[in-house]
Backbone as CSV, one residue per row, in Angstrom:
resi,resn,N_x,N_y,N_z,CA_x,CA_y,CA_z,C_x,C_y,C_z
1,UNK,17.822,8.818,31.549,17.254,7.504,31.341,17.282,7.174,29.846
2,UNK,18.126,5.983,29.524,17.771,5.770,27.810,16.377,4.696,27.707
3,UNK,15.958,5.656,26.352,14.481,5.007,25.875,15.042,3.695,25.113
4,UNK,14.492,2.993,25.097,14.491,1.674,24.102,13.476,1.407,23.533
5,UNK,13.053,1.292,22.470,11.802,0.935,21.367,12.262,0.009,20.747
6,UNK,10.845,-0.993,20.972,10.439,-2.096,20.237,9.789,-2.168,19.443
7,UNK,9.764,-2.057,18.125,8.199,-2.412,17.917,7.908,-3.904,17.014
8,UNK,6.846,-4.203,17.093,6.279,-5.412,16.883,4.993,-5.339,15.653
9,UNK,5.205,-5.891,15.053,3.571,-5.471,14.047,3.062,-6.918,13.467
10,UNK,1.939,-7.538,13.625,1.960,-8.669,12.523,2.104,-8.424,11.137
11,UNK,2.658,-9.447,10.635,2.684,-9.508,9.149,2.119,-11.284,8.442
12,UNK,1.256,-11.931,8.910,0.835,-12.785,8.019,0.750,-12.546,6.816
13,UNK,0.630,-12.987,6.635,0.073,-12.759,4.841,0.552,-11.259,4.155
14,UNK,1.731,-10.892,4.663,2.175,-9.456,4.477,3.286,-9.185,3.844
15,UNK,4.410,-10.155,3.168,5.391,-10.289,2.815,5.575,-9.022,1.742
16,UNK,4.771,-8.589,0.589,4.233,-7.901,-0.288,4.705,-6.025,0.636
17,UNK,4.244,-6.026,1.853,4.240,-4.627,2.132,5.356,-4.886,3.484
18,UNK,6.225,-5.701,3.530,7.540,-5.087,4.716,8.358,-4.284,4.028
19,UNK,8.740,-3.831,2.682,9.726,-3.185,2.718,8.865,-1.605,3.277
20,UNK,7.552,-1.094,2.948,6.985,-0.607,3.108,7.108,-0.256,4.387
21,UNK,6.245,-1.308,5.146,6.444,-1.641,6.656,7.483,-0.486,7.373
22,UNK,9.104,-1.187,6.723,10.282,-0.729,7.261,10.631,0.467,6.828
23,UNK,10.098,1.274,5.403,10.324,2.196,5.401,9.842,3.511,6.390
24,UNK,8.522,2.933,6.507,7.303,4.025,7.274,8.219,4.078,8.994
25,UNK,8.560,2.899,9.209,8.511,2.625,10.910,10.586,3.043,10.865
26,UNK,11.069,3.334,9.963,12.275,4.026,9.692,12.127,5.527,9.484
27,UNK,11.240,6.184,8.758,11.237,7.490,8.774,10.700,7.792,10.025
28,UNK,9.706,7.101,10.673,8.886,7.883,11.461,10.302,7.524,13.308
29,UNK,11.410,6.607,13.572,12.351,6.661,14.037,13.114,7.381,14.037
30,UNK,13.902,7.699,12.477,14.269,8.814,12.063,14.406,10.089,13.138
31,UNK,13.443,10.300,12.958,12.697,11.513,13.712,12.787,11.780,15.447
32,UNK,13.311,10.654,15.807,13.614,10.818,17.270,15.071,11.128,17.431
33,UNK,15.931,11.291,16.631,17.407,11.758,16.730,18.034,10.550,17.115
34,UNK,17.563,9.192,17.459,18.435,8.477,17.952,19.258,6.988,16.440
35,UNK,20.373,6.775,16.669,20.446,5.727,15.891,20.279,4.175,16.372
36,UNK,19.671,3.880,15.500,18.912,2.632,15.608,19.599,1.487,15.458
37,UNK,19.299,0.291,15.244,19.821,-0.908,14.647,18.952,-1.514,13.793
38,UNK,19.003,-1.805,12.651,17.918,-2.256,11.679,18.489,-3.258,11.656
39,UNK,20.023,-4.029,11.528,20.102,-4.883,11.509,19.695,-6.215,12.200
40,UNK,18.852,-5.683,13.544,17.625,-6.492,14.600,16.730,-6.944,13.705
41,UNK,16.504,-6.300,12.634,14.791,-6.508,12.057,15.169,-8.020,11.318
42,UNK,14.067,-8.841,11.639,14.092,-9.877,11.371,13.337,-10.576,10.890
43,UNK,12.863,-11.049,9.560,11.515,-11.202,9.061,12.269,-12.798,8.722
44,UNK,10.613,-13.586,8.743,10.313,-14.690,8.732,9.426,-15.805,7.873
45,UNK,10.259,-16.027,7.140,8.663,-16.728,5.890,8.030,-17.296,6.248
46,UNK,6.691,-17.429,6.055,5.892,-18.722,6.394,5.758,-19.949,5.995
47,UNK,5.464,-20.451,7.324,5.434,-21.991,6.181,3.932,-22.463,6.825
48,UNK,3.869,-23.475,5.828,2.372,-23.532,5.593,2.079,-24.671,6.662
49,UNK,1.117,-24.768,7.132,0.904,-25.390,8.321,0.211,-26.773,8.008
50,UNK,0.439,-27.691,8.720,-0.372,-29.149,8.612,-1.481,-28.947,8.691
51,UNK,-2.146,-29.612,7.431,-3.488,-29.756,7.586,-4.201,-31.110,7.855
């Protein structure tokens, strides 16, 4: 059976700690022997909402 992992994390107000983010949730992948696709990861700026 192949595993597939998702993972999902908020990041509001987080722009400051994704490379972080991606490093931690890359080593700790790493570690399952499988190769990944990072090129999925997809980050999103915010935009500021109507007030």
């Amino acid at each position: 059976m192949k595993i597939t992992y998702s993972i999902i994390a908020p990041i509001f107000n987080e722009i400051d700690n994704l490379s972080e983010l991606y490093r931690r949730v890359k080593e700790v992948m790493d570690t399952t022997g499988r190769r990944g696709n990072s090129s999925s990861l997809t980050t999103a700026r915010p935009t500021a909402r109507p007030t």
